[in-house]
DRENSEVEX-46817 format. One line per field, with one value per atom (N, C-alpha, C): atom name; residue in one letter; x, y, z. Coordinates in Angstrom, 2 decimals. Example, Ala and Ser with C-alpha at 12.3 -4.5 7.8 and 13.67 -1.06 7.14 Angstrom:
# residues 2
a = c(N/CA/C/N/CA/C)
r = c(a/a/a/s/s/s)
c1 = c(13.19/12.30/13.20/12.85/13.67/12.90)
c2 = c(-5.69/-4.50/-3.30/-2.25/-1.06/0.03)
c3 = c(7.80/7.80/7.80/7.08/7.14/7.87)
***
This chain:
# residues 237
a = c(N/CA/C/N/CA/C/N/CA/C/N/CA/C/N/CA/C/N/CA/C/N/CA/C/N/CA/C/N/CA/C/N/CA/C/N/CA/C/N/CA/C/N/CA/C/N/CA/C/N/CA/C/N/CA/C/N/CA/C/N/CA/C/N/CA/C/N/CA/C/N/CA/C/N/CA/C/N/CA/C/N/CA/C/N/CA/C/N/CA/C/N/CA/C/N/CA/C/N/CA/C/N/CA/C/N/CA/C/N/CA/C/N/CA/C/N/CA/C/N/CA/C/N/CA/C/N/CA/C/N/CA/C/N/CA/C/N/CA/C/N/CA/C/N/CA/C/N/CA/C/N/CA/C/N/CA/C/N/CA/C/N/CA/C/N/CA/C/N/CA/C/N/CA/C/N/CA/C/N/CA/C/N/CA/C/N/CA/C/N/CA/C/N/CA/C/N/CA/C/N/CA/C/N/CA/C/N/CA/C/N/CA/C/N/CA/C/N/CA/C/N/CA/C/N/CA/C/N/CA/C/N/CA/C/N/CA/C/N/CA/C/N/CA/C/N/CA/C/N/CA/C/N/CA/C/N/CA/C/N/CA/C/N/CA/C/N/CA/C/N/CA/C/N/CA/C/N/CA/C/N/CA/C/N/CA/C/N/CA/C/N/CA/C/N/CA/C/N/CA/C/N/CA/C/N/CA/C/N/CA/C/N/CA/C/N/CA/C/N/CA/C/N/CA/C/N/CA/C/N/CA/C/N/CA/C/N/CA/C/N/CA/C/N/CA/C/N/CA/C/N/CA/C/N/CA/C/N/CA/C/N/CA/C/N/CA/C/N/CA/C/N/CA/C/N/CA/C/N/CA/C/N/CA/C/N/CA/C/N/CA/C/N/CA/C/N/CA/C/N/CA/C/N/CA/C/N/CA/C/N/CA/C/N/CA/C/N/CA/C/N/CA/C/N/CA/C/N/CA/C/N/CA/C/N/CA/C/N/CA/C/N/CA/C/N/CA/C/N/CA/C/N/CA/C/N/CA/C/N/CA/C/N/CA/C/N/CA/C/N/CA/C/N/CA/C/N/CA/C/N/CA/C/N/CA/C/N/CA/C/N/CA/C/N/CA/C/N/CA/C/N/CA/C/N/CA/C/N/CA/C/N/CA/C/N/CA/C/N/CA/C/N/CA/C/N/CA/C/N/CA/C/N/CA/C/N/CA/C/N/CA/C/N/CA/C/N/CA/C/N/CA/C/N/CA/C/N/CA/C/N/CA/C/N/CA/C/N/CA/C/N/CA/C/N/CA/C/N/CA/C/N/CA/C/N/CA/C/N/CA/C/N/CA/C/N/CA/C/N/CA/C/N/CA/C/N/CA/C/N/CA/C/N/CA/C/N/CA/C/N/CA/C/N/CA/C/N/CA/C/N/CA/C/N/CA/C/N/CA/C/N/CA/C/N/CA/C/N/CA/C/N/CA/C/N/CA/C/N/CA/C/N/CA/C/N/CA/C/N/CA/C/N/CA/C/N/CA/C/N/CA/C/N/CA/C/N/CA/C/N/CA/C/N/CA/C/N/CA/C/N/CA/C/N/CA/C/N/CA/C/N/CA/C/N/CA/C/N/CA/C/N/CA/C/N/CA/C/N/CA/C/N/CA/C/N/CA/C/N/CA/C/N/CA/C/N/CA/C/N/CA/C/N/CA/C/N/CA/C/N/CA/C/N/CA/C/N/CA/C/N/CA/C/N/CA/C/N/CA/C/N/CA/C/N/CA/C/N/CA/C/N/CA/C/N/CA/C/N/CA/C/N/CA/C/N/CA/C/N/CA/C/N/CA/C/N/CA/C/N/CA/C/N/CA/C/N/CA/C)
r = c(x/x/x/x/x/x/x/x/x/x/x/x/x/x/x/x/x/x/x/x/x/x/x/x/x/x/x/x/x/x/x/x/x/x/x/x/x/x/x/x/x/x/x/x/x/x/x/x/x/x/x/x/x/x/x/x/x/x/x/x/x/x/x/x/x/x/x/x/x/x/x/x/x/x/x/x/x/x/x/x/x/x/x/x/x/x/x/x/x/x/x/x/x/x/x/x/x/x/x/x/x/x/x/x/x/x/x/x/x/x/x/x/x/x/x/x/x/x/x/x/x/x/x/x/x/x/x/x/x/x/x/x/x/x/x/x/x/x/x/x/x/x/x/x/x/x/x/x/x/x/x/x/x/x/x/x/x/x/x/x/x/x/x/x/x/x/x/x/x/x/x/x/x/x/x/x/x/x/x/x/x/x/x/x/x/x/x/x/x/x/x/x/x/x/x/x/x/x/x/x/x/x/x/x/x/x/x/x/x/x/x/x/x/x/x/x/x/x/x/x/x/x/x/x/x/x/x/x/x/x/x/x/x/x/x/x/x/x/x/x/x/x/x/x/x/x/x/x/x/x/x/x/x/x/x/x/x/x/x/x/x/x/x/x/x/x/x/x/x/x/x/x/x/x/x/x/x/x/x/x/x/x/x/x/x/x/x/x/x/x/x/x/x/x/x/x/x/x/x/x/x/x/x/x/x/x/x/x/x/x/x/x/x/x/x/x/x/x/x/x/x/x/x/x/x/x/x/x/x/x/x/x/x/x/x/x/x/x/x/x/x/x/x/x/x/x/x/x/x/x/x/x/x/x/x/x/x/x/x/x/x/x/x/x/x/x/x/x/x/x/x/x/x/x/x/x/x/x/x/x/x/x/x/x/x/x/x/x/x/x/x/x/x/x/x/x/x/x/x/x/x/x/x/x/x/x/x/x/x/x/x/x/x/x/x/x/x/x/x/x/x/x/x/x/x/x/x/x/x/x/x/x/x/x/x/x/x/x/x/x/x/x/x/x/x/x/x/x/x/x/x/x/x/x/x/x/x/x/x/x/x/x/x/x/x/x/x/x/x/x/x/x/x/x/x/x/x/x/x/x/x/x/x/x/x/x/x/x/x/x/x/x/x/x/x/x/x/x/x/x/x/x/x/x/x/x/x/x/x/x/x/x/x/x/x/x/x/x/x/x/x/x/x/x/x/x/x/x/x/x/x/x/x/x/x/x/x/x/x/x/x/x/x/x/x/x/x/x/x/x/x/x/x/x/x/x/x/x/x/x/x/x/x/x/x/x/x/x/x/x/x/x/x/x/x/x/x/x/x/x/x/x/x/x/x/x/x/x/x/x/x/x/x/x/x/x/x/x/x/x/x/x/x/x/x/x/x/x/x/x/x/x/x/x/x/x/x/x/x/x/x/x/x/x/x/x/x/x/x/x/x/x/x/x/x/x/x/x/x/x/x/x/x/x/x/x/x/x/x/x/x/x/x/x/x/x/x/x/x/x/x/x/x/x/x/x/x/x/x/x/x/x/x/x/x/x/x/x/x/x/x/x/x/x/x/x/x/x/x/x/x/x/x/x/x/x/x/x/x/x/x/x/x/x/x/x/x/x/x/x/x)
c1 = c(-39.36/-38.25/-38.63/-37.85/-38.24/-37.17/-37.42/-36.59/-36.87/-36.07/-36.67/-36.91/-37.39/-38.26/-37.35/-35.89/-35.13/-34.35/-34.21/-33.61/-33.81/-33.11/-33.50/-33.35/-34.12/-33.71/-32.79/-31.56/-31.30/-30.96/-30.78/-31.24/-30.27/-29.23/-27.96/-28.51/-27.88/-27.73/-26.67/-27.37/-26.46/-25.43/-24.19/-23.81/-23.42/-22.72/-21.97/-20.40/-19.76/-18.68/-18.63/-17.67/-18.11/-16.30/-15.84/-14.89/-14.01/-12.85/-12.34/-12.46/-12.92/-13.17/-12.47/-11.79/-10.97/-11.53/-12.02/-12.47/-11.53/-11.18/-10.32/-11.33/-11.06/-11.48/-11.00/-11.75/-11.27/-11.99/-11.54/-12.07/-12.37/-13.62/-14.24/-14.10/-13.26/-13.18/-14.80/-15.49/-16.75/-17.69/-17.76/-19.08/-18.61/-17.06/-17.03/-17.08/-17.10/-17.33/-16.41/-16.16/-15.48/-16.05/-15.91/-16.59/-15.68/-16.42/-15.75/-15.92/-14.87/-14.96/-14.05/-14.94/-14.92/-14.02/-12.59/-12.16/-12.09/-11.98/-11.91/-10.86/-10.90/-9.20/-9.27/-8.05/-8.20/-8.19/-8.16/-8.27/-10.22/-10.93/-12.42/-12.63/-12.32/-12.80/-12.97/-12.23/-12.65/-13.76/-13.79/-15.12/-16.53/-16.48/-17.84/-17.96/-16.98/-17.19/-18.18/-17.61/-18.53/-19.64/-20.42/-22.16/-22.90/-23.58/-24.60/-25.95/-26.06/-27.24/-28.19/-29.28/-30.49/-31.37/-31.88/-32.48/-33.87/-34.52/-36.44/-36.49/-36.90/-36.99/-38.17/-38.77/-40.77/-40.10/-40.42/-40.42/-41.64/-42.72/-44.28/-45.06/-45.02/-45.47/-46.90/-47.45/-49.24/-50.12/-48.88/-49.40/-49.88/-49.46/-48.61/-50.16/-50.64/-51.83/-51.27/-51.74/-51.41/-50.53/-51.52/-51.03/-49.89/-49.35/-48.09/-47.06/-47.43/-46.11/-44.88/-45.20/-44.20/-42.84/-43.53/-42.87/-41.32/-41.81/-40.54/-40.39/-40.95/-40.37/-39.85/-39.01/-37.87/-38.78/-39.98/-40.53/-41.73/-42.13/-42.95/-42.62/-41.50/-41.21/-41.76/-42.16/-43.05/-44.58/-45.20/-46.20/-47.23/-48.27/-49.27/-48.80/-49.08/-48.78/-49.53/-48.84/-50.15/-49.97/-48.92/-48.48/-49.19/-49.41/-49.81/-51.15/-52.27/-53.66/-54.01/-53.34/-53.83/-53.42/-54.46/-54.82/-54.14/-53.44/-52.44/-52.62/-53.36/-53.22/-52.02/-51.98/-50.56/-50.61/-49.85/-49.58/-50.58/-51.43/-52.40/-53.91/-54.33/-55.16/-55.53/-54.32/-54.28/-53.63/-54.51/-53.72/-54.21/-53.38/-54.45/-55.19/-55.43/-56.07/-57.13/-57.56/-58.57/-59.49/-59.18/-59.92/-60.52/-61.67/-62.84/-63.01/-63.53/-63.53/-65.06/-64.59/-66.06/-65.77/-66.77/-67.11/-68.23/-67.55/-68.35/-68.95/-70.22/-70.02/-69.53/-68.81/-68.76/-69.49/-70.45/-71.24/-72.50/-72.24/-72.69/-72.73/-71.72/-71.20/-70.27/-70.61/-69.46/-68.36/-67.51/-66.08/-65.09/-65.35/-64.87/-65.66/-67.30/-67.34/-67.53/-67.13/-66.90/-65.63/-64.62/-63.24/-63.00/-63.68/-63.85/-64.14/-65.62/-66.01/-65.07/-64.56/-63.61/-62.21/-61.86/-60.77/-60.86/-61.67/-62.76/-62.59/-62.64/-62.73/-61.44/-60.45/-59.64/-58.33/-58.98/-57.84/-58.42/-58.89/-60.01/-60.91/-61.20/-61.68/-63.26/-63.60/-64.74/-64.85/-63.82/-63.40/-63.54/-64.09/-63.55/-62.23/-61.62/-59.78/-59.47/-59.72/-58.84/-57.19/-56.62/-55.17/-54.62/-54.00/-53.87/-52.14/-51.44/-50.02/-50.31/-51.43/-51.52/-52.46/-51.60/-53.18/-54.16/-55.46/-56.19/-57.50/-57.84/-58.09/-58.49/-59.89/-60.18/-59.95/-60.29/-59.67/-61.10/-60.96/-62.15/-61.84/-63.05/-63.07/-63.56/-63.20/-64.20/-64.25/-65.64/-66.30/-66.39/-66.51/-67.04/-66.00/-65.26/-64.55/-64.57/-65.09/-64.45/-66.39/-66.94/-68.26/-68.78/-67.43/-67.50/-67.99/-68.36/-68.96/-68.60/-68.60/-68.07/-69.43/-69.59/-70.18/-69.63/-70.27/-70.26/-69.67/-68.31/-67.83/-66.67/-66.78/-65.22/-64.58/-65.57/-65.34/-64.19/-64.63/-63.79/-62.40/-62.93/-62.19/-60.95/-61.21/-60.29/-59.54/-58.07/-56.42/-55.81/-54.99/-54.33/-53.06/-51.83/-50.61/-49.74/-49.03/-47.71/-46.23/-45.24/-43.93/-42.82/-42.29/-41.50/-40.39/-40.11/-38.88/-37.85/-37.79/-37.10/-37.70/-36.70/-37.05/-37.86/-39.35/-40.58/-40.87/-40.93/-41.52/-42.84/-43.49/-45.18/-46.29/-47.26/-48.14/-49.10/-50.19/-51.68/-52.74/-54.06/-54.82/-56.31/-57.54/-58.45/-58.81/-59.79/-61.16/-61.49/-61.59/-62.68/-61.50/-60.29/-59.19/-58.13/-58.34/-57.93/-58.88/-60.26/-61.25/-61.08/-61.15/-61.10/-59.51/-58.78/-57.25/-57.07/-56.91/-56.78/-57.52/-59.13/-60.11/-59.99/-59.21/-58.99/-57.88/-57.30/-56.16/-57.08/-58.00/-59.02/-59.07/-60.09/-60.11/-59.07/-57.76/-56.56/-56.27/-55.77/-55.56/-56.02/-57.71/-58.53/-58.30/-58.24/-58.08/-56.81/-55.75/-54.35/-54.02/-54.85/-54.65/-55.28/-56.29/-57.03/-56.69/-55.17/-53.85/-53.19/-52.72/-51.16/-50.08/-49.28/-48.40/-47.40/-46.57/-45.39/-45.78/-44.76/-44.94/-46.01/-46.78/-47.77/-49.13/-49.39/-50.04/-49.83/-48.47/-48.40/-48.98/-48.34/-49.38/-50.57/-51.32/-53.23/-53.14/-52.51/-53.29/-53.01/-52.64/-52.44/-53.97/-54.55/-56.04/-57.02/-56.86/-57.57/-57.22/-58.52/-58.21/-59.52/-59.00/-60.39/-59.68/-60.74/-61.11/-61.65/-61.41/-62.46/-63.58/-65.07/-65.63/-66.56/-67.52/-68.24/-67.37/-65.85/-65.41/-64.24/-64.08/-62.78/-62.41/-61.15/-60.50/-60.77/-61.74/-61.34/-62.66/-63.25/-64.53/-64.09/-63.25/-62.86/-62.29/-62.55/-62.52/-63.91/-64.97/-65.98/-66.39/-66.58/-66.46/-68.12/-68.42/-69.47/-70.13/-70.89/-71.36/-71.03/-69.83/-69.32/-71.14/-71.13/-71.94/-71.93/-72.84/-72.87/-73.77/-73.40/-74.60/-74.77/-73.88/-74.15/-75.19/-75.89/-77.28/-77.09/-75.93/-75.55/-74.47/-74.15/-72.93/-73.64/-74.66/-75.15/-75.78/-75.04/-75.65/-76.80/-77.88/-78.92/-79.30/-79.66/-79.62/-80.97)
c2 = c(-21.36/-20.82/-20.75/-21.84/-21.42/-20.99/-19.56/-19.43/-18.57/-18.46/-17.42/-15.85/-15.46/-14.50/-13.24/-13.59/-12.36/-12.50/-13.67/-13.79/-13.05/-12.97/-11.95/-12.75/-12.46/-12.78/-12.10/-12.66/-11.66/-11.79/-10.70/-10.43/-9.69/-10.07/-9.26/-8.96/-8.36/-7.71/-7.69/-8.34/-8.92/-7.78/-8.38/-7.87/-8.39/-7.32/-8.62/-8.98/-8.23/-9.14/-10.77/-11.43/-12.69/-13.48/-13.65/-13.77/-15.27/-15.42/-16.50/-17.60/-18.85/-19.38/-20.68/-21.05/-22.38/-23.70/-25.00/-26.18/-27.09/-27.28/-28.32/-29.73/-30.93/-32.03/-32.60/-32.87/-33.12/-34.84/-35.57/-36.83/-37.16/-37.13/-37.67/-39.50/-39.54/-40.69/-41.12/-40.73/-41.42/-41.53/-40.68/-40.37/-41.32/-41.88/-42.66/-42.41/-40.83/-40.53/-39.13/-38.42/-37.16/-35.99/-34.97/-33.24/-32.59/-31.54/-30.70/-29.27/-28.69/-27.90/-26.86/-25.31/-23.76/-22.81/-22.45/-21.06/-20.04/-19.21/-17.42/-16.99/-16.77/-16.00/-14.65/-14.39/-13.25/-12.23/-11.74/-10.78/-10.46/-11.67/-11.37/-11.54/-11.52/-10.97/-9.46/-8.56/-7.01/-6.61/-7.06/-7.15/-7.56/-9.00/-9.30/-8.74/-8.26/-7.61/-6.51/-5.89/-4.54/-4.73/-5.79/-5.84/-5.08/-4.42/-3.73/-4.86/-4.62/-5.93/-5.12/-5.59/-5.31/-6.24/-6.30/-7.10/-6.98/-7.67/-7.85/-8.61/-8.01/-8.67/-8.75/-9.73/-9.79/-9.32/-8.44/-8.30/-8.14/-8.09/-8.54/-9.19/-10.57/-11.83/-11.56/-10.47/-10.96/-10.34/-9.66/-9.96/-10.94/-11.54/-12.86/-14.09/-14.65/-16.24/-17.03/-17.50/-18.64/-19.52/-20.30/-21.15/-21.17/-19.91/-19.26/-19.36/-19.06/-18.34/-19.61/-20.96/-22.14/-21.58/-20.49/-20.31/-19.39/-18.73/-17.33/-17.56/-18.93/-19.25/-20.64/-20.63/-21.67/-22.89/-22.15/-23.60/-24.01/-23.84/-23.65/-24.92/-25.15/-25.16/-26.82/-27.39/-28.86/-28.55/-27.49/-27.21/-27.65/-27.02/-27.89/-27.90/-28.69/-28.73/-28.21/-27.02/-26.60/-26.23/-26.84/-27.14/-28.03/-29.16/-29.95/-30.68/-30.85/-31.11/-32.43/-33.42/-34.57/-35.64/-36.31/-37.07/-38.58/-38.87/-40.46/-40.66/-41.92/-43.00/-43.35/-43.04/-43.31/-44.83/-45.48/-46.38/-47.01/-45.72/-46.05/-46.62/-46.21/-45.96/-47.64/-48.66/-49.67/-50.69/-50.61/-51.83/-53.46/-54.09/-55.72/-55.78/-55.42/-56.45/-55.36/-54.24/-53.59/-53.51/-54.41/-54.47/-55.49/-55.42/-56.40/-57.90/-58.89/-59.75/-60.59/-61.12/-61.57/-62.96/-63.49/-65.28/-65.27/-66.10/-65.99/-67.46/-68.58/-70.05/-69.89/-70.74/-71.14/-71.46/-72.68/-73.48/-72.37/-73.55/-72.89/-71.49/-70.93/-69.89/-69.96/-68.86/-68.68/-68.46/-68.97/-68.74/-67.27/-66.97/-65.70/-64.65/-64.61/-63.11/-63.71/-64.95/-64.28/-64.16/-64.35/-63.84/-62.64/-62.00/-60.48/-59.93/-60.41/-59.79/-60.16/-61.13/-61.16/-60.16/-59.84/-59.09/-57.92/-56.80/-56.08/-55.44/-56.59/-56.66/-56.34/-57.39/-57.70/-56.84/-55.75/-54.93/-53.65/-53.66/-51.94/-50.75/-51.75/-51.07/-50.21/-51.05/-50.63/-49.57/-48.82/-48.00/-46.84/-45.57/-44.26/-43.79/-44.71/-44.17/-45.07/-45.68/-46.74/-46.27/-46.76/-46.12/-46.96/-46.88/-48.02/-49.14/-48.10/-48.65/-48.68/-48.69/-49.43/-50.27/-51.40/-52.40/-51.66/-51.48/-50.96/-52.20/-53.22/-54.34/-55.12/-55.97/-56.74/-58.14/-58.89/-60.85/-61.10/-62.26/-63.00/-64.45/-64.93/-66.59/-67.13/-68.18/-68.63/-69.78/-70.76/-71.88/-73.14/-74.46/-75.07/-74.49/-74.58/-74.37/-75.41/-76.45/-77.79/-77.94/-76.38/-76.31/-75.57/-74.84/-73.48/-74.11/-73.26/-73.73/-72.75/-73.24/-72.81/-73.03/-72.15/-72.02/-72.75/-72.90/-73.63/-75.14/-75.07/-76.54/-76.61/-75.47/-75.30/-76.19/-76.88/-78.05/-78.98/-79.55/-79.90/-79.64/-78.33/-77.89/-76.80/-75.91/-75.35/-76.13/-75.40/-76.32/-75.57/-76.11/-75.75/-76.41/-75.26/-75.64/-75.45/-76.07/-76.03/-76.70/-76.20/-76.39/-76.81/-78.14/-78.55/-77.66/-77.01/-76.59/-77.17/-78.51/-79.25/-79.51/-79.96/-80.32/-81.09/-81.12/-82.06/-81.85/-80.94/-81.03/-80.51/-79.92/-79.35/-80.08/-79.88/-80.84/-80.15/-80.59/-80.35/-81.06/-80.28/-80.83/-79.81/-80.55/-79.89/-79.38/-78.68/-77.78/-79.22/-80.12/-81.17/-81.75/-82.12/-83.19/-82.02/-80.50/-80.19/-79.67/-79.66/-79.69/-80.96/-81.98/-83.40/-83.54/-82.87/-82.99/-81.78/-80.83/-79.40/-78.53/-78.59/-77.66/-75.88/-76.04/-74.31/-73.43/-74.50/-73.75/-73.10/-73.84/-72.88/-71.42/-71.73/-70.23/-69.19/-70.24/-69.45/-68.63/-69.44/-68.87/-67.94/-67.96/-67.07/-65.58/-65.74/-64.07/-63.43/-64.60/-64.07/-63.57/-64.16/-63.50/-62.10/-61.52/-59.91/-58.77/-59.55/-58.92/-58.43/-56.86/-56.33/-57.50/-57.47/-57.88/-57.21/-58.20/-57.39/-57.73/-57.09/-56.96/-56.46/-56.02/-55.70/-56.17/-56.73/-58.00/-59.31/-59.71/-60.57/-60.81/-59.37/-59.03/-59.10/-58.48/-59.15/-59.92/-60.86/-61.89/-62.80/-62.46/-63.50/-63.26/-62.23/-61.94/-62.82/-63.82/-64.48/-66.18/-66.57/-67.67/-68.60/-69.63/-70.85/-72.34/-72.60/-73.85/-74.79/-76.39/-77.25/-77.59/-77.36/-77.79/-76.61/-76.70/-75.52/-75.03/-75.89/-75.33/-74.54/-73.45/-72.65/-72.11/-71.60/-71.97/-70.38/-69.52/-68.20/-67.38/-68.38/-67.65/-66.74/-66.70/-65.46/-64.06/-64.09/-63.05/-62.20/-63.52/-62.66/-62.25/-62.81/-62.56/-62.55/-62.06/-61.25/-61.76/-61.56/-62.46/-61.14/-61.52/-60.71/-60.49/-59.19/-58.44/-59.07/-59.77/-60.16/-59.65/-58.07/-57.83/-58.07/-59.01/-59.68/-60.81/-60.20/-60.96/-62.42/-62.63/-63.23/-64.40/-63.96/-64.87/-66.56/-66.28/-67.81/-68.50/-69.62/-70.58/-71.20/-71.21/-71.79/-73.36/-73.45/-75.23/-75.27)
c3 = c(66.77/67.51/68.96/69.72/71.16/72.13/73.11/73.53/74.75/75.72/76.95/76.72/77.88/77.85/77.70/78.18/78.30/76.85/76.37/74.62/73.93/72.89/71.98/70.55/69.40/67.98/67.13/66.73/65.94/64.83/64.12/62.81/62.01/60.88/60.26/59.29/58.80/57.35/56.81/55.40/54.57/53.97/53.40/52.59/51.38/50.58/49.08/49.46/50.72/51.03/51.32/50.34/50.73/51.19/52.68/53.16/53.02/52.74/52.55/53.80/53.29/54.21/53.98/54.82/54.56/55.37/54.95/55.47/55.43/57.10/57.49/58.02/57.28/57.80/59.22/60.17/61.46/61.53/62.04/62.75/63.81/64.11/65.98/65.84/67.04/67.34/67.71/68.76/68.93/67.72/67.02/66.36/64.64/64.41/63.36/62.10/62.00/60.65/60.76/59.70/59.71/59.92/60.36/60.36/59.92/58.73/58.51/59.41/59.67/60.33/59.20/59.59/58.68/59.73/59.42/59.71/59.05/59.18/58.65/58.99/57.67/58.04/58.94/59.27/59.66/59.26/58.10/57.23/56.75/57.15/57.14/58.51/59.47/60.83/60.82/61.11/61.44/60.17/58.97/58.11/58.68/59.00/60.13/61.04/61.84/63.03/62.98/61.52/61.37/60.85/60.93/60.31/61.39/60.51/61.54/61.93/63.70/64.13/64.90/64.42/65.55/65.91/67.55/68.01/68.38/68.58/68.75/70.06/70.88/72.29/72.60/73.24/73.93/75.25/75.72/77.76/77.46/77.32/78.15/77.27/78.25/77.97/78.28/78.79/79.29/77.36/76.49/74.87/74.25/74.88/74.38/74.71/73.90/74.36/74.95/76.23/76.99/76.00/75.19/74.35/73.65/73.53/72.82/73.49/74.91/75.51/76.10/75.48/75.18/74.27/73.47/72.73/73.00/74.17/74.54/76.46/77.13/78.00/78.44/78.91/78.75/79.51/80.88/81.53/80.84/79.65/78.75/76.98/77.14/76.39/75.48/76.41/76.04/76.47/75.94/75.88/74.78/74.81/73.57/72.17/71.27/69.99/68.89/68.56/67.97/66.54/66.01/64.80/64.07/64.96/64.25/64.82/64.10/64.71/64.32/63.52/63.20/64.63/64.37/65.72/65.70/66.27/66.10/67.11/67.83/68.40/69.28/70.51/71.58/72.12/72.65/73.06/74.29/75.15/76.18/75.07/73.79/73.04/72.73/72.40/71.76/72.58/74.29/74.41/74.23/74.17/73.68/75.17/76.33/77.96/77.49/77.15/76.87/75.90/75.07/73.45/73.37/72.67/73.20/71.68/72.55/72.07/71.32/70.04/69.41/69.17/68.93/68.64/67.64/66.76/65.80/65.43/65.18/64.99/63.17/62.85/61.33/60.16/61.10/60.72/59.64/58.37/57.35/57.05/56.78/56.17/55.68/54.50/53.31/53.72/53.14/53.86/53.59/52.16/51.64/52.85/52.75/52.94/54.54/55.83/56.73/56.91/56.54/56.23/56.29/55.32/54.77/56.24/57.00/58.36/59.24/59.44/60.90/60.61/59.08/59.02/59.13/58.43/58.99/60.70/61.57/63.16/63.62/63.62/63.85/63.42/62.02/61.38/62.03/63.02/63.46/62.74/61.19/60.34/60.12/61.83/62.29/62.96/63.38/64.43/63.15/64.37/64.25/64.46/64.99/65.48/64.70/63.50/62.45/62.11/62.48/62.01/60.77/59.84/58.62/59.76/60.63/60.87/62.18/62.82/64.00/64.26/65.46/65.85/66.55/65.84/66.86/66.95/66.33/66.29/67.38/67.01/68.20/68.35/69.26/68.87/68.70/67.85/66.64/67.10/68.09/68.02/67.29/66.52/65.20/65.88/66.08/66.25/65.38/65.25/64.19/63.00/63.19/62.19/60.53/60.81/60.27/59.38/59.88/59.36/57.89/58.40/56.94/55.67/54.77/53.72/52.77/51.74/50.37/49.06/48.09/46.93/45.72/45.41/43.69/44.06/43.00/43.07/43.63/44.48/45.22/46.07/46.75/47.70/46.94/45.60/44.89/44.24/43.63/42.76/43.55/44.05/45.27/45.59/44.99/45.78/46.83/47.71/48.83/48.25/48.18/47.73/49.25/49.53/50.34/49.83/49.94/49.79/50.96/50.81/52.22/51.54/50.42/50.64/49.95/49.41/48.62/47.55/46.09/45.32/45.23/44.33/44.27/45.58/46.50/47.33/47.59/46.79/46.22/46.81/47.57/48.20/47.71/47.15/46.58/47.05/47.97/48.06/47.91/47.38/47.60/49.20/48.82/50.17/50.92/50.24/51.08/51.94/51.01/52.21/53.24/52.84/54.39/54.81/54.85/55.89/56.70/55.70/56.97/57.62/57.37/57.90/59.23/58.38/59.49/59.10/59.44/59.25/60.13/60.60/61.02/60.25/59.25/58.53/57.44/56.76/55.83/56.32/57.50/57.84/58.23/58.50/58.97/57.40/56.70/54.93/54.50/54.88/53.84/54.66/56.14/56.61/56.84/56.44/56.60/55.10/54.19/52.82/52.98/53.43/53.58/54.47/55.61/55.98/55.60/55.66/55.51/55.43/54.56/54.91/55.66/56.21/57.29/58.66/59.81/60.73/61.16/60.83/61.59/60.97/59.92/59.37/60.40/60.41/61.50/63.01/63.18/64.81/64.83/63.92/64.00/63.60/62.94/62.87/64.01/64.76/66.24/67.10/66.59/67.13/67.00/65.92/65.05/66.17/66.56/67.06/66.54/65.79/65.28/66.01/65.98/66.78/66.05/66.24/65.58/67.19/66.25/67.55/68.34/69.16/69.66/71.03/71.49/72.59/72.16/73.31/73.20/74.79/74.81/75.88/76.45/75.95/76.20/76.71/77.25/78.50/79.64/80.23/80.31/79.94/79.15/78.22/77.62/78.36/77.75/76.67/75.11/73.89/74.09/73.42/72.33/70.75/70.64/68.91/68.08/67.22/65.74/65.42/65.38/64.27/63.12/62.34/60.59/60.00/59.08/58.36/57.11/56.97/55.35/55.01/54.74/54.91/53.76/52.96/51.89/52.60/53.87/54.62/54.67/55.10/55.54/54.59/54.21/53.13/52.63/52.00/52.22/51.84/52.80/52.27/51.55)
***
């Protein structure tokens, strides 16, 4: 309840009179929908009139905690929040020109678990301020893309399905023929699958930039070597 200093609360007492009350439907042109609106007859007016009322007034505010006194003055009234203590992430917290950037090379590593690590990065799961519904997330250059490496007989056996959309339109190919075709869509696939879906799945994953090749366009930016403590990531020949 917030209200000024000279306000008062007030406070009736009930009774078991209970007064006829008639609801006329009215229509607001702006607002598009109907209100009902409540009269009283006049035969339960001089009844309400007679409720007995008493009021509770604050006149001295120096009772009163700093922190409080939002509460009973009017220039006060967007003061601290002290309802509620859980900590959410504002719009200055998460912006993309401030959030820092990693590079990671490909070359010979598992493709699942660095997937797992660049999503990890890129979803802010590293963070103490992790929010699950915000980007708080960093950008991930992946290198050598066209290097990644895979376990067992996956090279082979691993399909990549796409659909043009028309009947018989189903395209199937192994790990090995879109490595030699479009070797950054692998890695695109495997970390867009360990994404939220939705809008905001979408938005990180625009963080995510692979490359075929040891060049990338984003030295100014200053990227950093992704942390890998999966001592299991790199393949052994």
């Amino acid at each position: 309840m917030m209200a000024s200093a000279s306000s008062s609360v007030m406070f009736s007492l009930t009774t078991n009179y209970k007064p006829s009350i008639n609801f006329h439907v009215k229509k607001t042109p702006f607002l598009g929908f109907s209100l009902s609106s409540s009269t009283v007859s006049s035969t339960a007016r001089p009844m309400m009139a007679s409720r007995q009322r008493f009021e509770v007034k604050c006149q001295d505010l120096s009772a009163v905690p700093r922190d409080q006194r939002w509460m009973f003055e009017e220039s006060e009234v967007n003061g601290p929040d002290i309802w509620n203590k859980t900590w959410y992430p504002k719009a200055a917290d998460h912006v993309n020109t401030d959030k820092p950037w990693y590079i990671v090379d490909a070359t010979d590593k598992i493709l699942g678990r660095l997937a797992s690590t660049i999503a990890v990065y890129i979803r802010g799961k590293n963070l103490a301020t992790y929010t699950p519904s915000v980007d708080m997330g960093a950008f991930v250059i992946v290198v050598n893309a066209e290097k990644v490496a895979v376990s067992g007989k996956k090279r082979t056996q691993k399909l990549y399905r796409r659909h043009s959309g028309r009947p018989g339109g189903m395209k199937v190919e192994t790990f090995d023929q879109l490595q030699q075709r479009i070797p950054e869509r692998i890695v695109e696939h495997a970390v867009r699958g360990m994404l939220p879906r939705g809008r905001l799945g979408r938005q990180i994953f625009n963080h995510l930039k692979v490359y075929k090749g040891p060049n990338h366009p984003h030295e100014a930016q200053k990227p950093i070597e992704l942390p890998l403590r999966d001592k299991r990531i790199q393949k052994e020949r």
